[in-house]
Backbone of each chain as ProteinMPNN parsed JSONL, in Angstrom:
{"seq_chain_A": "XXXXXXXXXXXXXXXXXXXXXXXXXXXXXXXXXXXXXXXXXXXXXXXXXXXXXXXXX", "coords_chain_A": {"N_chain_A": [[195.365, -37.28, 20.002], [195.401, -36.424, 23.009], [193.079, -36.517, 25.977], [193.016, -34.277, 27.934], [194.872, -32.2, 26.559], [193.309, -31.471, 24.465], [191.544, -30.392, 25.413], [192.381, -28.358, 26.355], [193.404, -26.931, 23.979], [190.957, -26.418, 22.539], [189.907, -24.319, 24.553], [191.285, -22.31, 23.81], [190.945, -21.187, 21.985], [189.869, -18.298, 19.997], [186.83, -16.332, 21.065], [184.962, -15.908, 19.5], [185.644, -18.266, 17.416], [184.611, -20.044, 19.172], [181.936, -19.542, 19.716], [181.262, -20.251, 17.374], [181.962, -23.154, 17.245], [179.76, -23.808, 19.258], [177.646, -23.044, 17.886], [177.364, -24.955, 16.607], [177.154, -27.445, 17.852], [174.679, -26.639, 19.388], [173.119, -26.989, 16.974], [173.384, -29.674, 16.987], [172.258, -30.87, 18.946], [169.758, -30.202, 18.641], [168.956, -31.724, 16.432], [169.286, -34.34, 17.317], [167.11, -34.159, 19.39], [165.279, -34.0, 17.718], [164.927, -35.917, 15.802], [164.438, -38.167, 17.786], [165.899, -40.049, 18.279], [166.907, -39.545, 20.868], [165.246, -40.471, 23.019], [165.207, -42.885, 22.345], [167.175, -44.274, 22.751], [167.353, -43.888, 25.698], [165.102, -45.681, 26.038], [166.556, -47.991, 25.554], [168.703, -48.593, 26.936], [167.258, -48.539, 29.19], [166.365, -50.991, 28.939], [168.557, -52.735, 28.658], [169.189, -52.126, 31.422], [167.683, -53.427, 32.902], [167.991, -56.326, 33.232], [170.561, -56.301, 34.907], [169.221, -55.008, 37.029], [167.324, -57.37, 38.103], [168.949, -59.598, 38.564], [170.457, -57.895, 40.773], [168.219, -58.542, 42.952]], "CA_chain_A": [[195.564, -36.232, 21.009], [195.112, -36.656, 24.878], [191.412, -35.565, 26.034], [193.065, -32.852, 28.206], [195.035, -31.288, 25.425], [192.255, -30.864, 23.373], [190.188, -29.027, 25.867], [193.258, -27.09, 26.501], [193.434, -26.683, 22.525], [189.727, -25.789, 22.705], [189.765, -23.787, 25.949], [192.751, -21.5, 24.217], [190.611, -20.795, 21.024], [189.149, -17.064, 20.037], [185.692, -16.475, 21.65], [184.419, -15.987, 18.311], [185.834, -19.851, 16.821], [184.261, -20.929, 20.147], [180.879, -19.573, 19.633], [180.565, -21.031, 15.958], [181.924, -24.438, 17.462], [178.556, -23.957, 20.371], [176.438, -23.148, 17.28], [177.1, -26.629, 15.742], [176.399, -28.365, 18.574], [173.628, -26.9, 19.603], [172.448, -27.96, 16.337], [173.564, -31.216, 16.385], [171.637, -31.204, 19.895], [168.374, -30.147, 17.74], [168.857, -32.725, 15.246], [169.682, -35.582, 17.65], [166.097, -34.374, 19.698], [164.031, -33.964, 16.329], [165.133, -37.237, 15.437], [164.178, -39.063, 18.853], [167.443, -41.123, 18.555], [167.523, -39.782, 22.283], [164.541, -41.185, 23.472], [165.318, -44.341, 21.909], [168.731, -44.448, 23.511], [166.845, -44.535, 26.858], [164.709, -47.226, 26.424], [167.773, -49.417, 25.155], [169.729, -47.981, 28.514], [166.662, -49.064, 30.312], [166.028, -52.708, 28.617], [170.035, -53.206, 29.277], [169.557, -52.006, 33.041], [166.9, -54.202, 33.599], [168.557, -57.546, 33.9], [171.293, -56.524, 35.793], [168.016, -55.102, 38.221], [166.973, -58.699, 38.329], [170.142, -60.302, 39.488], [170.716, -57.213, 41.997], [167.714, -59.141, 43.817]], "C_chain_A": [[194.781, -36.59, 22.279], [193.661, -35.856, 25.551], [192.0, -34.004, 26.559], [193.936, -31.799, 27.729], [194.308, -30.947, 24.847], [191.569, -30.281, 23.426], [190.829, -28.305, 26.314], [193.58, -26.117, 24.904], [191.789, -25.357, 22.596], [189.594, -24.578, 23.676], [190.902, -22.514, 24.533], [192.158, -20.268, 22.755], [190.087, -19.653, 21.084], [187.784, -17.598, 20.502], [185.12, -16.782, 20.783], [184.198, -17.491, 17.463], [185.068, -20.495, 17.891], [182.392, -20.943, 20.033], [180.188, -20.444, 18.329], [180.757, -22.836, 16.406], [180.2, -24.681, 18.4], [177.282, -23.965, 19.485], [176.28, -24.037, 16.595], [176.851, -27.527, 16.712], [175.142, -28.283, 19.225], [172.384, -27.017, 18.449], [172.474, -28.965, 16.386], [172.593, -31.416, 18.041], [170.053, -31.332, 19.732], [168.329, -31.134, 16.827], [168.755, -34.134, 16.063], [167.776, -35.522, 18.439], [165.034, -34.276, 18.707], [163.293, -35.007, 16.129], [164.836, -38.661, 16.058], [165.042, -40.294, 19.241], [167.79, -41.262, 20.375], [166.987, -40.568, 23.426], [164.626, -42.958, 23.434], [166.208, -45.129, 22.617], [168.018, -44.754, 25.083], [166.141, -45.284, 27.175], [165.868, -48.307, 25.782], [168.548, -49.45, 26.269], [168.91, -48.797, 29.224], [166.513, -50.672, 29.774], [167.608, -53.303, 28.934], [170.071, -52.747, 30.843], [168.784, -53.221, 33.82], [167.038, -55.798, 33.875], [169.281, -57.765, 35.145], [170.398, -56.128, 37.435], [167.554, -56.727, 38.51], [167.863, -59.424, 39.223], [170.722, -59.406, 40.801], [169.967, -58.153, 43.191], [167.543, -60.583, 43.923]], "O_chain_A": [[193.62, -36.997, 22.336], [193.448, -34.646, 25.476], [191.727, -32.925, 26.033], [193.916, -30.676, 28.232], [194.492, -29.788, 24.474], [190.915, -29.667, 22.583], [190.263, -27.347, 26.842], [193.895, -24.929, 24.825], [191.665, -24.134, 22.662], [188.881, -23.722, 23.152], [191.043, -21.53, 25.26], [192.576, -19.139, 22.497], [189.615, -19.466, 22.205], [187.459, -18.785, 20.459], [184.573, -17.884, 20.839], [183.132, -17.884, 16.989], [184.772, -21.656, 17.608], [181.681, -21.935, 20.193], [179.114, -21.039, 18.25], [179.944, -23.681, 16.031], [179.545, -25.693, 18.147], [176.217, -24.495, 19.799], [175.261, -24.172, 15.917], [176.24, -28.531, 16.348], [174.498, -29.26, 19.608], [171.18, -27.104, 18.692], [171.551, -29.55, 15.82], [172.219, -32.588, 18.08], [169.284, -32.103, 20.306], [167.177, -31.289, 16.422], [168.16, -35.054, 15.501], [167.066, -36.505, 18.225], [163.875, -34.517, 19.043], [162.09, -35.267, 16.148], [164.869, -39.768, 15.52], [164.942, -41.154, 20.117], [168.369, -42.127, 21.031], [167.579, -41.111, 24.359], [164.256, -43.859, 24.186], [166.094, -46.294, 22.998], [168.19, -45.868, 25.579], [166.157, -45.768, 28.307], [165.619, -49.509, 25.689], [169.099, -50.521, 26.526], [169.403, -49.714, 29.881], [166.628, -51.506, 30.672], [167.693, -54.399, 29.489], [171.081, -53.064, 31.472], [169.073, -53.78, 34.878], [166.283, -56.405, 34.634], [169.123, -58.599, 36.036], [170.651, -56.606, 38.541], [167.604, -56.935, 39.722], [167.605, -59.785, 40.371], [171.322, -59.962, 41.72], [170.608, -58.541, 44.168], [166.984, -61.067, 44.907]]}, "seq_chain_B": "XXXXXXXXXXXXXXXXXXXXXXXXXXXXXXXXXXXXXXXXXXXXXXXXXXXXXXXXXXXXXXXXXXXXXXXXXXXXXXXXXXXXXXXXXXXXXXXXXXXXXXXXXXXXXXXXXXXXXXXXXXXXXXXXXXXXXXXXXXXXXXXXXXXX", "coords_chain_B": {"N_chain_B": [[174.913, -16.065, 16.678], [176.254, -13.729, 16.293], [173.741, -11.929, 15.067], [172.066, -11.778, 17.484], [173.673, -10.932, 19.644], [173.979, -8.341, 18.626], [171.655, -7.402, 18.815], [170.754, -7.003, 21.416], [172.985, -5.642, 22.265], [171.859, -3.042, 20.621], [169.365, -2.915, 21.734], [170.425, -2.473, 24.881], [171.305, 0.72, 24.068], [169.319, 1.346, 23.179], [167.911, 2.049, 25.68], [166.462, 0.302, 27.02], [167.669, -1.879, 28.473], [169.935, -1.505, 31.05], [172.195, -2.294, 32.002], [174.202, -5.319, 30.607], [175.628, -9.003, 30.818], [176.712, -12.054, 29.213], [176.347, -14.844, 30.837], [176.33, -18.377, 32.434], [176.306, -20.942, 30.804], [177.196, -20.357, 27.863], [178.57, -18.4, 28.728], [181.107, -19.099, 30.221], [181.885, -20.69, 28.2], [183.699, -18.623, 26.854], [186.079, -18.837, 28.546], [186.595, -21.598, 29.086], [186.884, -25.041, 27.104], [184.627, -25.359, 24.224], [181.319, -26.657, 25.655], [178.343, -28.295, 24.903], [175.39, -26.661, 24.696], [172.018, -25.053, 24.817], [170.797, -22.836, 25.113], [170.834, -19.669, 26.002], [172.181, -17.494, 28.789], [171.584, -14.332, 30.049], [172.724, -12.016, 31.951], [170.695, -8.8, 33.222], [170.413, -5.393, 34.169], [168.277, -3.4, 34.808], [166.622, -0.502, 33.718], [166.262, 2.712, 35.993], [165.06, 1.665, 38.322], [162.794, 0.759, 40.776], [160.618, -0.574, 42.62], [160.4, -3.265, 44.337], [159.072, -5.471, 42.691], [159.718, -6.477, 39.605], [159.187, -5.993, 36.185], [159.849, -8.114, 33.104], [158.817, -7.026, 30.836], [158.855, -4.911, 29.261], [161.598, -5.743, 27.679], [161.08, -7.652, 25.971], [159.218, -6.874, 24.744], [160.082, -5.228, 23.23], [161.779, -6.662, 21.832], [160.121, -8.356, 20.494], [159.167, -6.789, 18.937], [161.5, -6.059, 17.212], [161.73, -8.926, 15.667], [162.365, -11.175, 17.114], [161.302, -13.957, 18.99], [159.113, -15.07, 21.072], [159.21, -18.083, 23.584], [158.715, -20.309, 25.888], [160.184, -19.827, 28.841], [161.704, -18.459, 27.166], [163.413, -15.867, 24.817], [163.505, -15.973, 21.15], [166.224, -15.655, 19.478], [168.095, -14.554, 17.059], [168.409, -17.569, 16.224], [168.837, -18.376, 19.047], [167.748, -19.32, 21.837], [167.314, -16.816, 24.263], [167.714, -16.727, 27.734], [165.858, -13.823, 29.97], [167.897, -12.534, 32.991], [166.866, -10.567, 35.407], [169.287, -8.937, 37.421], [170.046, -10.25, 40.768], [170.837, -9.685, 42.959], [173.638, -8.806, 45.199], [176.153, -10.394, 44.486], [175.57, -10.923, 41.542], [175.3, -8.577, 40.228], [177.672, -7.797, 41.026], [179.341, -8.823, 39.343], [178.245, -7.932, 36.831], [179.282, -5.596, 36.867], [182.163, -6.077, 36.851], [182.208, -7.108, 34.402], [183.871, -8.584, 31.57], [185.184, -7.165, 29.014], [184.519, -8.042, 25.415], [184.842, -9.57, 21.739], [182.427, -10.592, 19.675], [182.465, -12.07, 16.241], [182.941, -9.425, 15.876], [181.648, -7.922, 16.582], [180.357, -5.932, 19.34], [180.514, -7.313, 22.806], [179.905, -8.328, 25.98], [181.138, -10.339, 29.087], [180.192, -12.495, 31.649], [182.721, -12.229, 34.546], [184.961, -15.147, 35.608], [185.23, -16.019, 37.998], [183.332, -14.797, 39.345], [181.296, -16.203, 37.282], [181.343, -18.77, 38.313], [180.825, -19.275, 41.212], [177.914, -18.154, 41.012], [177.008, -19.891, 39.727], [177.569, -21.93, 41.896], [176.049, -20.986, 43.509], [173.255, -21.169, 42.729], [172.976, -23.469, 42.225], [173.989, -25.227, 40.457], [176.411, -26.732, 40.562], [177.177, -28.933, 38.907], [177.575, -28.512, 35.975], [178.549, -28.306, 32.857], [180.619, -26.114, 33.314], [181.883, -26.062, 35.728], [183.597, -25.411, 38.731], [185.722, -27.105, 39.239], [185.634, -27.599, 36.741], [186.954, -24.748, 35.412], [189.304, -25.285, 36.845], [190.844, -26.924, 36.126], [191.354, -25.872, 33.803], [193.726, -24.072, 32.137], [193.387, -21.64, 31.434], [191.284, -19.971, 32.685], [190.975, -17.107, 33.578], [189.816, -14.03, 34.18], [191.562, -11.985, 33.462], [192.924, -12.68, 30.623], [191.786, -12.219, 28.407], [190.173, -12.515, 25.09]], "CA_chain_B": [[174.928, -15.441, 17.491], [176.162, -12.11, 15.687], [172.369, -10.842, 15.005], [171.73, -11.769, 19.097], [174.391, -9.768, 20.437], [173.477, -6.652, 18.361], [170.275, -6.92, 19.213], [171.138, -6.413, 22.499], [173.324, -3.661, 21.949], [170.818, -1.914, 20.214], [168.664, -2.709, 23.498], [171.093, -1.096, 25.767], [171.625, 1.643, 23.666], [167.861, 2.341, 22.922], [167.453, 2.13, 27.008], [165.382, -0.707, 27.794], [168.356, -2.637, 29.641], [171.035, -0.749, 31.309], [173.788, -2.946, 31.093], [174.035, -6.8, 30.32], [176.59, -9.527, 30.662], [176.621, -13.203, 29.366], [176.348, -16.153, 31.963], [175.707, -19.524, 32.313], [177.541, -22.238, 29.726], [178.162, -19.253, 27.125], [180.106, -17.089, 28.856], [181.807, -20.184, 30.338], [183.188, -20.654, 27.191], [185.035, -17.679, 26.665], [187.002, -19.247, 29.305], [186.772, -23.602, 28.812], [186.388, -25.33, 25.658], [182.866, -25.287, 24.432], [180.628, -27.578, 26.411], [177.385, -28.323, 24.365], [174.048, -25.86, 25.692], [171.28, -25.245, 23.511], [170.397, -21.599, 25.323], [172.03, -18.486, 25.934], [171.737, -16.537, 29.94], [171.888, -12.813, 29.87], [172.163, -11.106, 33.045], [170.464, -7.565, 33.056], [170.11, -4.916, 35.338], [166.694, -2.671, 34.127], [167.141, 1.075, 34.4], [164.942, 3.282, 36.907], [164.428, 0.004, 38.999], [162.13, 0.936, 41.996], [160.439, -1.655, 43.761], [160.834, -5.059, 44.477], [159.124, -6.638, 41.77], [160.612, -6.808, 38.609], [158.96, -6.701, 34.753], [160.351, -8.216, 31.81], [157.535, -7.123, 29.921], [160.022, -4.093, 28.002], [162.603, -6.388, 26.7], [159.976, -8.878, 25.479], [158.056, -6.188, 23.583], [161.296, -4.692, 22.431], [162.282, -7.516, 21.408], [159.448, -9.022, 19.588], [159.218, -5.601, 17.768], [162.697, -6.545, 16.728], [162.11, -9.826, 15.163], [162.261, -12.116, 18.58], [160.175, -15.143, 18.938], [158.956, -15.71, 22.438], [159.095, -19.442, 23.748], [158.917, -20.675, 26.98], [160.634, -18.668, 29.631], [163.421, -17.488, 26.343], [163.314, -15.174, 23.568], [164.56, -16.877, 20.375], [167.471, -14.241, 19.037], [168.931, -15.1, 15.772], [168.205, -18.684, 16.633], [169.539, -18.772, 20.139], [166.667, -18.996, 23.104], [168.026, -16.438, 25.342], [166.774, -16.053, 28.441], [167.042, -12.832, 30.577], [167.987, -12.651, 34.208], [167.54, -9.282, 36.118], [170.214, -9.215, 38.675], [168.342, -9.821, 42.214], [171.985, -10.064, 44.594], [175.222, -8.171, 45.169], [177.032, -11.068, 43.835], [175.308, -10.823, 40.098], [175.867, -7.029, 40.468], [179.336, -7.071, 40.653], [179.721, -9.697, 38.141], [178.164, -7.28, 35.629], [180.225, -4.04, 37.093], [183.133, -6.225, 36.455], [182.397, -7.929, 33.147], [184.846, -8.472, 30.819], [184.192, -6.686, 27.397], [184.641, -8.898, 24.077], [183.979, -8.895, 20.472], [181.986, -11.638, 18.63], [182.352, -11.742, 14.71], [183.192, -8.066, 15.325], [180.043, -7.156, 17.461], [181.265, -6.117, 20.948], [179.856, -7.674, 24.395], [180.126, -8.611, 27.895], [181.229, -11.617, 29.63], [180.755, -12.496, 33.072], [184.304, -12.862, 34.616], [185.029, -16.307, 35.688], [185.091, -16.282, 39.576], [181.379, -15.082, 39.485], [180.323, -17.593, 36.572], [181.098, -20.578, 39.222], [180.568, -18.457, 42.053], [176.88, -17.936, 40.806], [176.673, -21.821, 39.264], [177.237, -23.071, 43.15], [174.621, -20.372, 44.421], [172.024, -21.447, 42.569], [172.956, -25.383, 43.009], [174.183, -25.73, 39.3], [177.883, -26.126, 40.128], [178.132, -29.852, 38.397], [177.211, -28.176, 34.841], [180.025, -28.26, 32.234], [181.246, -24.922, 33.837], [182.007, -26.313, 37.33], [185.076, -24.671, 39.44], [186.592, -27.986, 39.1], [186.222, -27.439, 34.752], [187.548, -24.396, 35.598], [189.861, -25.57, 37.814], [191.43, -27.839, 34.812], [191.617, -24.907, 32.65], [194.941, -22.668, 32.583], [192.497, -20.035, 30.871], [190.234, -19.586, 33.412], [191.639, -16.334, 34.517], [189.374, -12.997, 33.311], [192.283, -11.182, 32.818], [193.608, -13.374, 29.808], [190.565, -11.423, 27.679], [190.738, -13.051, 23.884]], "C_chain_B": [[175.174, -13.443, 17.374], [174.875, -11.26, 15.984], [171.945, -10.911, 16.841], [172.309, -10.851, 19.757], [174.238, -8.448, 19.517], [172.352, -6.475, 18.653], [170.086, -6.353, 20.581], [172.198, -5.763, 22.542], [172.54, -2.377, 21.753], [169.838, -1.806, 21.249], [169.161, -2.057, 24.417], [171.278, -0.023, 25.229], [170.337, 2.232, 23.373], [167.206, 2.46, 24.845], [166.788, 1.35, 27.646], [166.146, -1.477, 28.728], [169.777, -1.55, 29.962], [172.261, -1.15, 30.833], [173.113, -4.556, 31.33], [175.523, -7.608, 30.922], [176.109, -11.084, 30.291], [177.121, -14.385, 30.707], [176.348, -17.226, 31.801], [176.988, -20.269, 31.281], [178.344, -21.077, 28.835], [178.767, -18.675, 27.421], [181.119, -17.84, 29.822], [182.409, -20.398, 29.664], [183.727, -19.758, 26.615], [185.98, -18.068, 27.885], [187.609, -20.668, 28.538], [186.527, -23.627, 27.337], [184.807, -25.45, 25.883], [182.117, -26.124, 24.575], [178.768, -27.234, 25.443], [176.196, -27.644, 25.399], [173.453, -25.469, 24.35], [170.006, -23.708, 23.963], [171.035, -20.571, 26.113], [171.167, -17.972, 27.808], [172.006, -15.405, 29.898], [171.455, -12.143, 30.985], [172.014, -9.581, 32.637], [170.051, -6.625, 34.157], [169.689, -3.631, 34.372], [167.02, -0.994, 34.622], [165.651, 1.145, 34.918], [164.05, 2.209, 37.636], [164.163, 0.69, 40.644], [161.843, -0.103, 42.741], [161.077, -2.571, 43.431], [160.379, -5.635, 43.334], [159.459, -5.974, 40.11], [159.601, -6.881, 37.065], [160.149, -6.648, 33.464], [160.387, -7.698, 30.78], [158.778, -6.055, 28.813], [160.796, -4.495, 26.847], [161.796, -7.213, 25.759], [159.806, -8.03, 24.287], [159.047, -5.146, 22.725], [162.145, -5.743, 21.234], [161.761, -8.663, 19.821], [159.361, -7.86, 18.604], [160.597, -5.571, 17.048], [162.775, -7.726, 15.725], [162.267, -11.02, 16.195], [161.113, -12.483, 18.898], [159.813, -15.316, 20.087], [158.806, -17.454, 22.718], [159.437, -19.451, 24.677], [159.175, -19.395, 27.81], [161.843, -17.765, 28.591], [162.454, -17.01, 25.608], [164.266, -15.212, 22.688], [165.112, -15.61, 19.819], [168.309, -14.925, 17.896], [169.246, -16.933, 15.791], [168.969, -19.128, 17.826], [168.108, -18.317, 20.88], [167.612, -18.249, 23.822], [166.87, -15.829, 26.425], [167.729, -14.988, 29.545], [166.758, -12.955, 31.462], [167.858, -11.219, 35.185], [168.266, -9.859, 37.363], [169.939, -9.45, 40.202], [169.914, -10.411, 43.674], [173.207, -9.063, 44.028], [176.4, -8.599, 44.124], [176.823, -11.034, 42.423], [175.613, -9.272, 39.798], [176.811, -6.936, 39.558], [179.562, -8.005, 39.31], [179.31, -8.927, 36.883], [178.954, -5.726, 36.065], [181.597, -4.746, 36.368], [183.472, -6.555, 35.2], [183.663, -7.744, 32.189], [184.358, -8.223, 29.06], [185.259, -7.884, 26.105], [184.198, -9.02, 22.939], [183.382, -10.352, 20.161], [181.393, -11.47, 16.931], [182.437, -10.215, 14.977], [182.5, -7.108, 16.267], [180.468, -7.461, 19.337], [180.531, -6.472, 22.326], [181.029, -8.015, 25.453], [180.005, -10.08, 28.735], [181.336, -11.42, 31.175], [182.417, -13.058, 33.798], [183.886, -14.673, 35.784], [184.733, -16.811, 37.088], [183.441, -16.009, 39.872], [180.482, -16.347, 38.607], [180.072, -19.025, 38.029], [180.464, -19.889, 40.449], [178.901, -18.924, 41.954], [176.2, -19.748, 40.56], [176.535, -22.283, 40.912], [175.921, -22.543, 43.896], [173.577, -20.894, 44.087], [171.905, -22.857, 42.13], [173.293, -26.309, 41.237], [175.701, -25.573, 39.418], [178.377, -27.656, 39.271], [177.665, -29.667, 37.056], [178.683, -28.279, 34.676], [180.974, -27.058, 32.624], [181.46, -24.567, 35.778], [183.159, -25.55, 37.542], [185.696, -25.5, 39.089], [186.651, -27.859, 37.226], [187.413, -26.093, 34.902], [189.256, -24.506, 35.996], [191.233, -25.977, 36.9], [192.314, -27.076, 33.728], [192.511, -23.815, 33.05], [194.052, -21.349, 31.873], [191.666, -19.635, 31.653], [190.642, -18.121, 34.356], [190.806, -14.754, 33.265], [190.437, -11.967, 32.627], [192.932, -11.407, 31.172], [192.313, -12.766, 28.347], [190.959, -11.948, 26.034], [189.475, -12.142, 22.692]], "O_chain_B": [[174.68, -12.457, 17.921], [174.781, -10.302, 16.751], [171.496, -9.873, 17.327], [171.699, -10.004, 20.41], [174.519, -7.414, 20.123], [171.937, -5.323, 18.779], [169.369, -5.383, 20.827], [171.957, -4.906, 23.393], [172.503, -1.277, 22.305], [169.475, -0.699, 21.646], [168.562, -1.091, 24.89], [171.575, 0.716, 26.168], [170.195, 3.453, 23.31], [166.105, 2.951, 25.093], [166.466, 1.58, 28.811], [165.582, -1.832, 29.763], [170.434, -0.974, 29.094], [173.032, -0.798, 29.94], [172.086, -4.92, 31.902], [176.422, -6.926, 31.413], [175.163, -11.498, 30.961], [178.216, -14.499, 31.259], [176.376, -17.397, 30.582], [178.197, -20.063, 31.18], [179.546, -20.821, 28.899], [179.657, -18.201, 26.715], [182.03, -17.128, 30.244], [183.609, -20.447, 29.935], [184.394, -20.112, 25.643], [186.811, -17.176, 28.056], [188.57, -20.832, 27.787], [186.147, -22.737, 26.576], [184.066, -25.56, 26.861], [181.958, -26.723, 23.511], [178.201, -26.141, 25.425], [176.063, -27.965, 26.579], [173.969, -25.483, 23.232], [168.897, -23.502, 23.469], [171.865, -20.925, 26.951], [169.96, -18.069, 28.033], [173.19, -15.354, 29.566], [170.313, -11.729, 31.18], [172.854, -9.036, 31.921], [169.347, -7.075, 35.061], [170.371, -3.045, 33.532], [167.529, -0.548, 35.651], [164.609, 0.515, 34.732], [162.843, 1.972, 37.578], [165.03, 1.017, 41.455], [162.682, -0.59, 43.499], [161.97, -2.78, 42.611], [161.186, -6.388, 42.789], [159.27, -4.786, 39.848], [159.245, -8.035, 36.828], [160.907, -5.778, 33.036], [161.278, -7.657, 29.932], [159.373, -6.491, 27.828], [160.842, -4.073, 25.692], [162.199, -7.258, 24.597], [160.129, -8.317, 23.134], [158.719, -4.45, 21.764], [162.818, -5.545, 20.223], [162.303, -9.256, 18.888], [159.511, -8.117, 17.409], [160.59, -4.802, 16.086], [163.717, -7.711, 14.933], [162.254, -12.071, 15.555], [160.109, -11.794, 19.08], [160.565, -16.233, 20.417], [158.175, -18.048, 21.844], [160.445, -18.784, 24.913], [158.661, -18.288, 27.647], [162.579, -16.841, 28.936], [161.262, -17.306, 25.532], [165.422, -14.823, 22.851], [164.418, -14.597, 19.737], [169.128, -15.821, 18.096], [170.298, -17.402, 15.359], [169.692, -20.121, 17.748], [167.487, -17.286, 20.627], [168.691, -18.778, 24.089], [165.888, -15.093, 26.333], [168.907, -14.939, 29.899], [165.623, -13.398, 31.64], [168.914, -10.848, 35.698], [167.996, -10.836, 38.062], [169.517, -8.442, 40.769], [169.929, -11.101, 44.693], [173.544, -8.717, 42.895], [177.151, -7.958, 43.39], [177.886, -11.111, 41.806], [176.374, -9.067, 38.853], [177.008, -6.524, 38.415], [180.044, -7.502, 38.295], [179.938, -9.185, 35.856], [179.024, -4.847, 35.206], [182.126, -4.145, 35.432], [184.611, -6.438, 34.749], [184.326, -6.707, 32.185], [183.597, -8.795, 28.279], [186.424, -8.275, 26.164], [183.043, -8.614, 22.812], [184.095, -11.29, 20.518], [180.347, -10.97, 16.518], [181.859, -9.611, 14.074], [182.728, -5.94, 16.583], [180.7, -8.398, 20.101], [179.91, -5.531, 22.821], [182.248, -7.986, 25.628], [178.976, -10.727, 28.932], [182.068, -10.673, 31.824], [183.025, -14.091, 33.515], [182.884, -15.045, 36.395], [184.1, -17.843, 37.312], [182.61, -16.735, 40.418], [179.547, -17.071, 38.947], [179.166, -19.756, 38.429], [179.26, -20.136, 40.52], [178.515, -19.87, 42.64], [175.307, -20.426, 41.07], [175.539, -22.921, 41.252], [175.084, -23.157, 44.557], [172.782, -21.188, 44.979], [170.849, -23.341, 41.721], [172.997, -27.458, 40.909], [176.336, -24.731, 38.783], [179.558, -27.789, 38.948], [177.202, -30.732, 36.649], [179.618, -28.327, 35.475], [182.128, -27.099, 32.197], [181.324, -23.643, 36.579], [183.723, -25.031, 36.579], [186.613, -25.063, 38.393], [187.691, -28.041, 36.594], [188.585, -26.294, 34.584], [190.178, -23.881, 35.471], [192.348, -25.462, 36.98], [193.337, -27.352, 33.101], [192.321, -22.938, 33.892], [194.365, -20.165, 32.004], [191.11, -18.628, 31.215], [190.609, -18.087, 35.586], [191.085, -14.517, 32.09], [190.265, -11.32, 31.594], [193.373, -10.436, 30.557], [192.416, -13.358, 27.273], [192.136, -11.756, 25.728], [189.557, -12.297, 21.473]]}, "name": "protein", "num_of_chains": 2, "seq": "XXXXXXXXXXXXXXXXXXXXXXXXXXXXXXXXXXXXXXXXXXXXXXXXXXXXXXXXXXXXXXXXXXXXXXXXXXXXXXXXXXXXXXXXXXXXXXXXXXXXXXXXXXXXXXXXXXXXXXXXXXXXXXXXXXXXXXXXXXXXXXXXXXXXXXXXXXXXXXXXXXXXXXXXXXXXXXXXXXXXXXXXXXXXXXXXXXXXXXXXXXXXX"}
C-alpha cells in the first residue's frame, strides 16, 4: 500500500482506534529512549557524517 | 488515555477548570493519522479569572489528590504527561468555544477544531510538527465538521 493511502487509511480511523495506535507508539518511543538505541544512532549518524565533513574541505 | 480524560471531566465538573479542549499532536489526530508524541496539550480556561497572572496551582493539587504524578512542566494522567495551557489570546478562546465534542473508549471530550490546531501551531512557531497545515492540507479529513 502507497504511503499516502495509508495515512488516508489511518487519517479515516475512529478517534478512539487512533488514540490506542498513539499509545503504542508512545511506548515504543519510551522503550527506544530507555534503551539508548537513540543515542547510539547519533553517534553512528555522526561517525558517518564525519568523513564526508573532511572531503567537504 | 480513558482514566486521563475522566479525570478531567471530573475536573470540570468539580469546578477547578471551566472548560478544556485537546491540542497539540493529540487532537491533531482526530483529524491525520497518528503521528508519534509522547505528551498530551490541554487547553483550559480557569473559572473566576481576574488578573493577569495566572495559577496552575488548583489543577495540580486536584490532580495529585486524584492520583497524578507531577513531572516537569506535565502531570502524568493514566500514563500520559499532560500538560495544561490556560488560554492567554482570542485565538485559543475561540478554539475552545468552538471545540468539537468526542467520545474516547466511551468517555466524552473536546477537540480543538482543525483551523485553530494549525492556526495556533504557526503562532507559536511549531507549524513544521507532524500537524502542519500542509499534513493537514494532505488530509481529506481535516475538516471539523466530519466529527468521528
Amino acid at each position: 500500500m502507497s504511503k499516502p493511502r495509508l495515512q488516508a487509511r489511518l487519517a479515516a480511523l475512529r478517534f478512539t482506534e487512533k488514540i490506542k495506535i498513539l499509545e503504542k507508539l508512545r511506548d515504543r518511543e519510551h522503550a527506544i529512549s530507555a534503551s539508548g538505541l537513540r543515542a547510539l544512532r547519533g553517534k553512528v549518524s555522526a561517525a558517518r557524517a564525519k568523513p564526508s565533513d573532511v572531503n567537504e574541505k | 488515555m480513558k482514566v486521563t480524560l475522566e479525570l478531567m471531566n471530573q475536573m470540570q465538573a468539580d469546578g477547578v477548570i471551566e472548560t478544556y479542549a485537546i491540542g497539540g499532536a493529540v487532537g491533531a489526530t482526530f483529524y491525520l493519522a497518528p503521528a508519534a508524541t509522547v505528551d498530551v496539550y490541554v487547553f483550559v480556561i480557569l473559572p473566576g479569572r481576574t488578573g493577569l497572572l495566572l495559577s496552575l496551582s488548583p489543577i495540580y493539587q486536584y490532580l495529585k489528590s486524584h492520583g497524578g504524578k507531577e513531572q516537569d512542566e506535565y502531570i502524568v494522567l493514566g500514563g500520559w504527561p499532560v500538560q495544561f495551557l490556560p488560554c492567554s489570546n482570542e485565538l485559543e478562546r475561540e478554539a475552545l468555544r468552538d471545540a468539537v465534542s468526542t467520545k474516547v473508549e466511551g468517555v466524552p471530550t473536546w477537540v480543538m477544531p482543525a483551523e485553530h490546531l494549525v492556526a495556533i501551531a504557526l503562532n507559536t512557531g511549531r507549524a513544521k510538527r507532524p500537524y502542519s497545515h500542509s499534513a493537514f492540507h494532505r488530509t481529506a479529513c481535516g475538516r471539523p465538521s466530519k466529527a468521528r
